[in-house]
Structure formats: structure tokens, C-alpha cells
mmCIF file of the N, C-alpha and C atoms, coordinates in Angstrom:
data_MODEL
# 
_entry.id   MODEL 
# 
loop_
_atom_site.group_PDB 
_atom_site.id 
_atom_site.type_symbol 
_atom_site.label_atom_id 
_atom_site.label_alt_id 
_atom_site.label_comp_id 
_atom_site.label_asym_id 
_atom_site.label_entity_id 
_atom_site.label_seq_id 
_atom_site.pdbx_PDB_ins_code 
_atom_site.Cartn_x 
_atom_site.Cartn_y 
_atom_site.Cartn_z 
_atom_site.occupancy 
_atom_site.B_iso_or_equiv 
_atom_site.pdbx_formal_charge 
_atom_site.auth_seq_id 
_atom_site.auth_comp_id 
_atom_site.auth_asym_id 
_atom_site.auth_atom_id 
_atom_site.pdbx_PDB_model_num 
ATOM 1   N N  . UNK A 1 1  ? -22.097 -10.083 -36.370 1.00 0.00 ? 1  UNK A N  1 
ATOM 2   C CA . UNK A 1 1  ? -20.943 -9.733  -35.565 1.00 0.00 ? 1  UNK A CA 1 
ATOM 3   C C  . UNK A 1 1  ? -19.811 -10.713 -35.841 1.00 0.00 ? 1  UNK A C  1 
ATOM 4   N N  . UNK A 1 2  ? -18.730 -10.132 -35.979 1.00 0.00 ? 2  UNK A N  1 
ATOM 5   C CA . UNK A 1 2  ? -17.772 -11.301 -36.330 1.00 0.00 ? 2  UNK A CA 1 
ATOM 6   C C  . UNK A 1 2  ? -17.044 -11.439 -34.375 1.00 0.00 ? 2  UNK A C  1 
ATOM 7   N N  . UNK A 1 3  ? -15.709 -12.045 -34.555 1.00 0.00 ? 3  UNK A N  1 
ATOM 8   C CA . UNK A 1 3  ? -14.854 -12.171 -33.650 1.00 0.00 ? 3  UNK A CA 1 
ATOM 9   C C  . UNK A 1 3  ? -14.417 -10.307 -32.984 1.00 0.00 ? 3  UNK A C  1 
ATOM 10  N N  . UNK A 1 4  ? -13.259 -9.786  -34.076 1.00 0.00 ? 4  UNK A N  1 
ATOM 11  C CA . UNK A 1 4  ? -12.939 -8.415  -33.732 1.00 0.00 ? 4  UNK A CA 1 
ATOM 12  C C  . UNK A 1 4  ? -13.856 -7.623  -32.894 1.00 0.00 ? 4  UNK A C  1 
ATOM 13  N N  . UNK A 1 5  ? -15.313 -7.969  -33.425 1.00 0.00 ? 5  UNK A N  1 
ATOM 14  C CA . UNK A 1 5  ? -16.254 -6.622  -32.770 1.00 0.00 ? 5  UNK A CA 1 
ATOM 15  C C  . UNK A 1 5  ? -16.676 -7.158  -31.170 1.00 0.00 ? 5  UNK A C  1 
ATOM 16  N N  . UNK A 1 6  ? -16.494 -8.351  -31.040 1.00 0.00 ? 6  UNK A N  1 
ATOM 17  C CA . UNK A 1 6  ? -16.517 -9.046  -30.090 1.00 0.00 ? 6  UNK A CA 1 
ATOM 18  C C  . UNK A 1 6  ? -15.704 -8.642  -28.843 1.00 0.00 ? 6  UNK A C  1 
ATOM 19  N N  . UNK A 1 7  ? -14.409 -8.480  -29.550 1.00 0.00 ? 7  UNK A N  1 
ATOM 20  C CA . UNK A 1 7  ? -13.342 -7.977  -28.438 1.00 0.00 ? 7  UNK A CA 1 
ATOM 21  C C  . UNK A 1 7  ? -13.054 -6.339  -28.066 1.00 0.00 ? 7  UNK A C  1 
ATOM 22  N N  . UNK A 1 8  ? -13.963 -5.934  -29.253 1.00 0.00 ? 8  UNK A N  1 
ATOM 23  C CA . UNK A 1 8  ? -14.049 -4.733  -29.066 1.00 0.00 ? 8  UNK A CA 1 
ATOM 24  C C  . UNK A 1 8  ? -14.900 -4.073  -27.804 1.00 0.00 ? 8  UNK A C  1 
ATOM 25  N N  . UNK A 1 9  ? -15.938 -4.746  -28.362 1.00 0.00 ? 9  UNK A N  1 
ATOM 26  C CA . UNK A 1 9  ? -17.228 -4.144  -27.345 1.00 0.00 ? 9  UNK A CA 1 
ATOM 27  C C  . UNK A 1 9  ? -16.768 -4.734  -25.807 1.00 0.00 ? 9  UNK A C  1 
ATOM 28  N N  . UNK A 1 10 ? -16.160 -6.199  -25.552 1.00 0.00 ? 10 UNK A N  1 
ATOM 29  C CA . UNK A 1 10 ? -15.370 -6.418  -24.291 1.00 0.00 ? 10 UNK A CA 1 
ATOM 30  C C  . UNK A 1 10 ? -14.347 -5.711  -23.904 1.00 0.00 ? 10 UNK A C  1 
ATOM 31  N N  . UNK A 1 11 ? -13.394 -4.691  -24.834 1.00 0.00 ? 11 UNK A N  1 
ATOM 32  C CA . UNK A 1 11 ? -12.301 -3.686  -24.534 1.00 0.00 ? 11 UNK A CA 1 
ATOM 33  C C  . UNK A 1 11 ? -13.451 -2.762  -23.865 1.00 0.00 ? 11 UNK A C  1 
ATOM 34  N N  . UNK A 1 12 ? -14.445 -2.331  -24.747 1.00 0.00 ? 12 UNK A N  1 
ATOM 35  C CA . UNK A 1 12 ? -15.025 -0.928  -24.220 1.00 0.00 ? 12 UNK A CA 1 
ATOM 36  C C  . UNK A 1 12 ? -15.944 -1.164  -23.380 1.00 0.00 ? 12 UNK A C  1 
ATOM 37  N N  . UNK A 1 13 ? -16.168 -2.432  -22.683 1.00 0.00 ? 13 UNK A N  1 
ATOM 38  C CA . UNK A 1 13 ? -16.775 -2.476  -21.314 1.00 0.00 ? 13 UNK A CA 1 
ATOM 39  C C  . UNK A 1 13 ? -16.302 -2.341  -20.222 1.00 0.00 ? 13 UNK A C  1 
ATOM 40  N N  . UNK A 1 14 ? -15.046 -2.802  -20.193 1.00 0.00 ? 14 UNK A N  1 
ATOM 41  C CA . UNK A 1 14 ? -13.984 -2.659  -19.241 1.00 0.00 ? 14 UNK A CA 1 
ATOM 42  C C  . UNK A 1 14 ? -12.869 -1.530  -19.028 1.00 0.00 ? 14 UNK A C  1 
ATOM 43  N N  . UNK A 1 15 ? -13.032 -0.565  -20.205 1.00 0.00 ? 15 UNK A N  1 
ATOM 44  C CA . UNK A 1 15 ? -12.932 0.643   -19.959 1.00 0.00 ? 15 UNK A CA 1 
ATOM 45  C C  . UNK A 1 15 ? -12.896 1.456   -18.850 1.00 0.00 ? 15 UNK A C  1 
ATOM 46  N N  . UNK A 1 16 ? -11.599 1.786   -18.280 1.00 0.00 ? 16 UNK A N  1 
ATOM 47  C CA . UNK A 1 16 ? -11.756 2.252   -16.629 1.00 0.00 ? 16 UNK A CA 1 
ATOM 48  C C  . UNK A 1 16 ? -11.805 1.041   -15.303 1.00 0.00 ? 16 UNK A C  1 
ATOM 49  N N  . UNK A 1 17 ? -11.660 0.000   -15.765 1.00 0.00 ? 17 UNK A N  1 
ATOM 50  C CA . UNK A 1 17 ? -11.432 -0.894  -14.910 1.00 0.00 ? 17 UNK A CA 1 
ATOM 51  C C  . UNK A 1 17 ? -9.952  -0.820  -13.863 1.00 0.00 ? 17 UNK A C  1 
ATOM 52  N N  . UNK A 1 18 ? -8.941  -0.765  -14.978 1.00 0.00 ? 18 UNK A N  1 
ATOM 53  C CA . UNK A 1 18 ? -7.633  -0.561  -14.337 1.00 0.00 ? 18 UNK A CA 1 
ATOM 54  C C  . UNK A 1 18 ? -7.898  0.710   -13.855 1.00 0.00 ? 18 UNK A C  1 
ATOM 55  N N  . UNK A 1 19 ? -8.140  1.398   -14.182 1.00 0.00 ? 19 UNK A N  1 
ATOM 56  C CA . UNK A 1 19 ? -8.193  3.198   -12.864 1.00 0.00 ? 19 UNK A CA 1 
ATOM 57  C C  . UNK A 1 19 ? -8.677  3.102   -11.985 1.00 0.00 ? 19 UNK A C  1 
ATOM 58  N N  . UNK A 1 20 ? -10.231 2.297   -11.919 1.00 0.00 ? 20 UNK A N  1 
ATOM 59  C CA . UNK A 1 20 ? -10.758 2.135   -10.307 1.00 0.00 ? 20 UNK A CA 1 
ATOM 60  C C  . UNK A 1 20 ? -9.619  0.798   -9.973  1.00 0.00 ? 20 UNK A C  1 
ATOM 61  N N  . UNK A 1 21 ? -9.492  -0.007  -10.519 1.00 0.00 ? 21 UNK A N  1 
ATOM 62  C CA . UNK A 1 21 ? -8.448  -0.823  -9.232  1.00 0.00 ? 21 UNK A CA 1 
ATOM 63  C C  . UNK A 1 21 ? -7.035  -0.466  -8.702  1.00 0.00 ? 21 UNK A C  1 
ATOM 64  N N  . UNK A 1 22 ? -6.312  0.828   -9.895  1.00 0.00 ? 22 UNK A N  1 
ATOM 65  C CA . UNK A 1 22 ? -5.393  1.605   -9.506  1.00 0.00 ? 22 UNK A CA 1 
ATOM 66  C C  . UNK A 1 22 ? -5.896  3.028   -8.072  1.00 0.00 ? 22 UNK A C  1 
ATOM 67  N N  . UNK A 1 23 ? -7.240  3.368   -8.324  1.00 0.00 ? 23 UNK A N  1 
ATOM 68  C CA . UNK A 1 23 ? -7.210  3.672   -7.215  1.00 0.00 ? 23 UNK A CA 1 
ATOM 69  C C  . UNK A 1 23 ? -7.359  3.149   -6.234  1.00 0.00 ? 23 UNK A C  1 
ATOM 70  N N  . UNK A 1 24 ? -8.041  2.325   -6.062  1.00 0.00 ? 24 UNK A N  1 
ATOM 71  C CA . UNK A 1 24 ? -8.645  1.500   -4.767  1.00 0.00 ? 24 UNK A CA 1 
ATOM 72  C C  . UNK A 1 24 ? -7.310  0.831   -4.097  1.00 0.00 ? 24 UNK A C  1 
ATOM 73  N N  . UNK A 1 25 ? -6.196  0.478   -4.881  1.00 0.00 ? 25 UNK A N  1 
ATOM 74  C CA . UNK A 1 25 ? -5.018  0.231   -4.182  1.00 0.00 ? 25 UNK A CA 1 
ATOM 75  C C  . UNK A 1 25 ? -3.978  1.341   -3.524  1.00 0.00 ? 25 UNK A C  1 
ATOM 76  N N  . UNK A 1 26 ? -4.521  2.928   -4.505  1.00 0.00 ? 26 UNK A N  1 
ATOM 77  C CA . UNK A 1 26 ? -4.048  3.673   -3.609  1.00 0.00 ? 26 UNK A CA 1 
ATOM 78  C C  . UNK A 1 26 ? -4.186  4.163   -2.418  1.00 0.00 ? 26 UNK A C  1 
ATOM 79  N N  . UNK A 1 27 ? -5.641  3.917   -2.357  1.00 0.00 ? 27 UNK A N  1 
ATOM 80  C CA . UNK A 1 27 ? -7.181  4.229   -1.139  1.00 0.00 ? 27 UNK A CA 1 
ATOM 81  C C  . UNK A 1 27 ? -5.871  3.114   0.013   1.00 0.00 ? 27 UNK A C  1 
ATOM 82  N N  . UNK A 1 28 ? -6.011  1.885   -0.420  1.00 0.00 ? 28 UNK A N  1 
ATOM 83  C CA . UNK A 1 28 ? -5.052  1.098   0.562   1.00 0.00 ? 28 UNK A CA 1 
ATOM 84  C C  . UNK A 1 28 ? -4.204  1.457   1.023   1.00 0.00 ? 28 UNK A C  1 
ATOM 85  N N  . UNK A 1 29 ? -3.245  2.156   0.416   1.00 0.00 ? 29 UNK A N  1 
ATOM 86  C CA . UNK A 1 29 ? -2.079  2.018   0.920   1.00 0.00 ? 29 UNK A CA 1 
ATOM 87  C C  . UNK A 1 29 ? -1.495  3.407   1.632   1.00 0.00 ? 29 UNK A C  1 
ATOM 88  N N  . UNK A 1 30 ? -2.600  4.023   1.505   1.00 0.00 ? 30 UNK A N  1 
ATOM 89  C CA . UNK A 1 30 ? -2.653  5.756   2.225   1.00 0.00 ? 30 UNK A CA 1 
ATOM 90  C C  . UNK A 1 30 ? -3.586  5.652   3.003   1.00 0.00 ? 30 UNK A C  1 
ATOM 91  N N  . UNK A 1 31 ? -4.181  4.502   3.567   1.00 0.00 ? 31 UNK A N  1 
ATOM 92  C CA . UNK A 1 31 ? -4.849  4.061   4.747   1.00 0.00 ? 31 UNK A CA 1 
ATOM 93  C C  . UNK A 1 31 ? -3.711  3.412   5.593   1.00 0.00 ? 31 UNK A C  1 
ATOM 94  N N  . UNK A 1 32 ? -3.255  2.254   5.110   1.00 0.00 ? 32 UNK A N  1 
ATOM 95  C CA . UNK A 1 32 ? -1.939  1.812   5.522   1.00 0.00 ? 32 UNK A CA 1 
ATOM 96  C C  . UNK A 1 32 ? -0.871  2.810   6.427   1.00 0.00 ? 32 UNK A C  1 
ATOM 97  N N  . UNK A 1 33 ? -0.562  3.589   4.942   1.00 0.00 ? 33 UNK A N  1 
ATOM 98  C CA . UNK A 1 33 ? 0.323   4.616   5.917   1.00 0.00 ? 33 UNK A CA 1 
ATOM 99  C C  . UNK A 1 33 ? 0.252   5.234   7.187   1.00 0.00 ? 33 UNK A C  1 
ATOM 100 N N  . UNK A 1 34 ? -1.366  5.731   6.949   1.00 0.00 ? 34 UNK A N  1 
ATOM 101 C CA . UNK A 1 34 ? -1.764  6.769   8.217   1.00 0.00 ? 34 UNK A CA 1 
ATOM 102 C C  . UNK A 1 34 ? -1.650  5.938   9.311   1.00 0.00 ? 34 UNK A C  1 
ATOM 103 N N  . UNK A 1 35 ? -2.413  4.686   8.997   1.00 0.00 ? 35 UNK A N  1 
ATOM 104 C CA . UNK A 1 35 ? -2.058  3.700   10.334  1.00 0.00 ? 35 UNK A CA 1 
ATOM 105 C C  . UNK A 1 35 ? -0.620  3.463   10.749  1.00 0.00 ? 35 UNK A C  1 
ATOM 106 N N  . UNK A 1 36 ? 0.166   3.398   10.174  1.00 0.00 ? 36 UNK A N  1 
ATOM 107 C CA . UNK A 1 36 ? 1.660   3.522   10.365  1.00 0.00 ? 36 UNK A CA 1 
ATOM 108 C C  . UNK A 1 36 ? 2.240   4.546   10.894  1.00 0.00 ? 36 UNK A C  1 
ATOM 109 N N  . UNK A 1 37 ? 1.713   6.281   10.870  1.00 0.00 ? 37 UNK A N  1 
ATOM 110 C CA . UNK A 1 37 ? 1.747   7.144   11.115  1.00 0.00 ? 37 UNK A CA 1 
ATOM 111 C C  . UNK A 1 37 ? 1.376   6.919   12.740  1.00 0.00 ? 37 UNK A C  1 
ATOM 112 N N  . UNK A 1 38 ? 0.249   6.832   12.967  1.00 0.00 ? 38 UNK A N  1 
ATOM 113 C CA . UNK A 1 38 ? -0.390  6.922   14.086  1.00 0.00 ? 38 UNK A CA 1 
ATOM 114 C C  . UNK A 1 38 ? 0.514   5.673   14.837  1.00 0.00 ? 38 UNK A C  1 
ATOM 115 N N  . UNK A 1 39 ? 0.887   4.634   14.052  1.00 0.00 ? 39 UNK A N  1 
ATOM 116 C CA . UNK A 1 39 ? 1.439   3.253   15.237  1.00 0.00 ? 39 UNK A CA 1 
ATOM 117 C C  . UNK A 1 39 ? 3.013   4.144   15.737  1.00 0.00 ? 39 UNK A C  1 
ATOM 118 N N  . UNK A 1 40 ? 3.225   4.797   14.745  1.00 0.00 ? 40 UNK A N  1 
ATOM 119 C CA . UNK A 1 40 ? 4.470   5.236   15.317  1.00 0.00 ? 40 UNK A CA 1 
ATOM 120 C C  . UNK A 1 40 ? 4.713   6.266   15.664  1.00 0.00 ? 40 UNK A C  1 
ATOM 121 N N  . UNK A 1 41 ? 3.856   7.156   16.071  1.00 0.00 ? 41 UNK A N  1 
ATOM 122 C CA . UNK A 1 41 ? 3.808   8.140   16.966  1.00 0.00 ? 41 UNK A CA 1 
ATOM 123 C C  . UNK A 1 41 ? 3.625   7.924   18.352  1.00 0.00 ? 41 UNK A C  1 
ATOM 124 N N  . UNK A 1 42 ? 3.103   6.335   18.711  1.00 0.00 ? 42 UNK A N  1 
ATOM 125 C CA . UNK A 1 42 ? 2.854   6.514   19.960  1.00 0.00 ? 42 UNK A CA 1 
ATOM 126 C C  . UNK A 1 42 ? 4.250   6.248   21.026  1.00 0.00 ? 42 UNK A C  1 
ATOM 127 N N  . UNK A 1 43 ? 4.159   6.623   21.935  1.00 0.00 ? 43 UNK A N  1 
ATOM 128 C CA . UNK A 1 43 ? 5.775   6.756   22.892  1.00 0.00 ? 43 UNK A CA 1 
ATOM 129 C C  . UNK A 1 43 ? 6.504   5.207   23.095  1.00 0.00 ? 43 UNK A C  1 
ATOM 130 N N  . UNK A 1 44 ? 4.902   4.371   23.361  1.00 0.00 ? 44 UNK A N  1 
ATOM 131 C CA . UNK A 1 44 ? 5.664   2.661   23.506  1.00 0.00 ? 44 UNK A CA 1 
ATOM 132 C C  . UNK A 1 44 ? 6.353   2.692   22.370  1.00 0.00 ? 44 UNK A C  1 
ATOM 133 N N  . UNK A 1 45 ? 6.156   2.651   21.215  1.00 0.00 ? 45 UNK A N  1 
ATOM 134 C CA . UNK A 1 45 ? 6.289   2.084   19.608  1.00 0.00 ? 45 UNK A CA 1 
ATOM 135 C C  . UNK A 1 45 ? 7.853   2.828   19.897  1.00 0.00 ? 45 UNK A C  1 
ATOM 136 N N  . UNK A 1 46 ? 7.881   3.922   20.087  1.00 0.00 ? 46 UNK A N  1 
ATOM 137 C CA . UNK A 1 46 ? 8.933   4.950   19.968  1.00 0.00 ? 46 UNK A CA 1 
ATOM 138 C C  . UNK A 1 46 ? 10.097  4.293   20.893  1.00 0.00 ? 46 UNK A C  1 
ATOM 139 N N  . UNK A 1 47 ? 9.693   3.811   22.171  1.00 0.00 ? 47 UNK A N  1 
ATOM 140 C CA . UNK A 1 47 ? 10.585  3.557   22.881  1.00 0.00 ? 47 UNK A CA 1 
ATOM 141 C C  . UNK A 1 47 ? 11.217  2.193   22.029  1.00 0.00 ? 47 UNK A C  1 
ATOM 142 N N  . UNK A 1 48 ? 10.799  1.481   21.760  1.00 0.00 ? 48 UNK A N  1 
ATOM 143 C CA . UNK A 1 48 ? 10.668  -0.137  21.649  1.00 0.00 ? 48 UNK A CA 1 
ATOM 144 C C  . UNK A 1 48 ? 11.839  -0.083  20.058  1.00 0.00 ? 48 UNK A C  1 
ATOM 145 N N  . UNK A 1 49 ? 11.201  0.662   19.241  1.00 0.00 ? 49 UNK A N  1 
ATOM 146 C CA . UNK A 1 49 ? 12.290  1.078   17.996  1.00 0.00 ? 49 UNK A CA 1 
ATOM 147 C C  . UNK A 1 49 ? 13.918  1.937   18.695  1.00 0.00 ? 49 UNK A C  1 
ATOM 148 N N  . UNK A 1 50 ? 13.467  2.104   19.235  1.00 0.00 ? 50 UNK A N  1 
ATOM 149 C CA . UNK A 1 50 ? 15.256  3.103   19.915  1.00 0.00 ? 50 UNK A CA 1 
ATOM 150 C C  . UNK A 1 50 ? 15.436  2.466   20.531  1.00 0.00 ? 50 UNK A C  1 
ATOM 151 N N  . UNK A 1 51 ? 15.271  1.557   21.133  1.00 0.00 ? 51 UNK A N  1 
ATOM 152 C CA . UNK A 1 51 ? 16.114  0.118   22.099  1.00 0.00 ? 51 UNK A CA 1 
ATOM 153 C C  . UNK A 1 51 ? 16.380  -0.897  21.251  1.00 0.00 ? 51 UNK A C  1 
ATOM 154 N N  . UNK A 1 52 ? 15.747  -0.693  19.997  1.00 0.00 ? 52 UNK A N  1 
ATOM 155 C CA . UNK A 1 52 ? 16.000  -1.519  19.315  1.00 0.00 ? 52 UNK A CA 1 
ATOM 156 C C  . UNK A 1 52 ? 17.153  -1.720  18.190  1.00 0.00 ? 52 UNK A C  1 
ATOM 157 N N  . UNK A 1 53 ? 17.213  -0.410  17.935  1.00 0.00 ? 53 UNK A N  1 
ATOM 158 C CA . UNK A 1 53 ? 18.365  0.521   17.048  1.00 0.00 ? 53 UNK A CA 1 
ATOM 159 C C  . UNK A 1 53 ? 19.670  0.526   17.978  1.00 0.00 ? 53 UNK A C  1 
ATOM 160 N N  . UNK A 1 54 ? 19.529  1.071   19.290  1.00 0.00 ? 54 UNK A N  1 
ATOM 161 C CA . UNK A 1 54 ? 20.241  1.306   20.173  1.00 0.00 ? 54 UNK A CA 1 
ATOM 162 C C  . UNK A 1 54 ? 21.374  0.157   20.299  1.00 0.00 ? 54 UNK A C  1 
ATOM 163 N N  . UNK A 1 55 ? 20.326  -1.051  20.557  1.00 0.00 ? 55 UNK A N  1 
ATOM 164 C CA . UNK A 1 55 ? 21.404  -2.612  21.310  1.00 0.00 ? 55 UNK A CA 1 
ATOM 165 C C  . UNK A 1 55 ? 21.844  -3.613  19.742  1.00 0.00 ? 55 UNK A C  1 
ATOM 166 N N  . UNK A 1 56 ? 21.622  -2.767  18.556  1.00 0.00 ? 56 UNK A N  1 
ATOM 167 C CA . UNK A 1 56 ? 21.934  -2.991  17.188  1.00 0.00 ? 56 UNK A CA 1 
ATOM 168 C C  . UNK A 1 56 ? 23.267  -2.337  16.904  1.00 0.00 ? 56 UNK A C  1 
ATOM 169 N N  . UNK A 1 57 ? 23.113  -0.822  17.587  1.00 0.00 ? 57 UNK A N  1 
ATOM 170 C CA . UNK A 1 57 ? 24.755  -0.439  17.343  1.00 0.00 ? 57 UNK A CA 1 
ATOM 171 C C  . UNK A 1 57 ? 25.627  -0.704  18.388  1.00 0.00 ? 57 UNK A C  1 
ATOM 172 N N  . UNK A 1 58 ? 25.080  -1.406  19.438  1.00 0.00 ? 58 UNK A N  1 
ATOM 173 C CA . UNK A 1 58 ? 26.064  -1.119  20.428  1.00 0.00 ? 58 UNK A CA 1 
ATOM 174 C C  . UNK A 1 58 ? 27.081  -2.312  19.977  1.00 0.00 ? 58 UNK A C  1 
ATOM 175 N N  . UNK A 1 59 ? 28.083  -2.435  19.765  1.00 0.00 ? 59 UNK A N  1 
ATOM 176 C CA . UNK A 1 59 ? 28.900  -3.658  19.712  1.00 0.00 ? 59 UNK A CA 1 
ATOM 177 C C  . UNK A 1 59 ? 29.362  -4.565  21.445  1.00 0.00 ? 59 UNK A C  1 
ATOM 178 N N  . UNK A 1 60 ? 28.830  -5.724  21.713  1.00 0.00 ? 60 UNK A N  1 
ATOM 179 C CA . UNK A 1 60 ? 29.268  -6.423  23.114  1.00 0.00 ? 60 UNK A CA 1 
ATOM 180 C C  . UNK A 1 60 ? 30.083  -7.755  22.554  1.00 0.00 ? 60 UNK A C  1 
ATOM 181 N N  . UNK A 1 61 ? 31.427  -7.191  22.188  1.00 0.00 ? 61 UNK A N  1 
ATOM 182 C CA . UNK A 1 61 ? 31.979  -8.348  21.609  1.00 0.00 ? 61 UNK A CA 1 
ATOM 183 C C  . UNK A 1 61 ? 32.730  -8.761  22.074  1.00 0.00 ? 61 UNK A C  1 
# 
């Protein structure tokens, strides 16, 4: 075996490595979301963002 076949057979072990860790970060972040979904559906969250927006535009100058 020289060097080349070396890096070869380490290319073709790791084969599909980047796709499962490209998914598994998508798995994250569409878990993420839904939780984001659900935090901001609820009425506190809702109120707390529109008072928050609200006393942002109001100008008291």
C-alpha cells in the first residue's frame, strides 16, 4: 500500500459523513423551529411581543 491508497480508502470510509451531519443539523433546527412555533403561539408570548413593538413605536420625547 503506498500513501494515495491510504487516503483513499479514508475518503471512502467517510463517505456520507457530511449528509448524516447535514441532516442531523437539519433534524435541529426544525425541532428548534416548532418549538418557536409553539413559544409563540401562546397568548403571554403574544402579549409580551406587542407591548413590546408597541412602546418601540410609540415616540415619548
Amino acid at each position: 500500500m503506498n500513501e494515495f491508497t491510504d487516503l483513499t480508502e479514508h475518503a471512502d470510509s467517510e463517505r456520507g459523513a457530511a449528509t448524516a451531519e447535514y441532516a442531523i443539523a437539519t433534524m435541529a433546527a426544525v425541532g428548534f423551529a416548532g418549538l418557536l412555533v409553539v413559544i409563540m403561539r401562546s397568548d403571554e408570548v403574544r402579549q409580551i411581543l406587542t407591548d413590546l413593538v408597541r412602546s418601540a413605536l410609540t415616540f415619548t420625547g
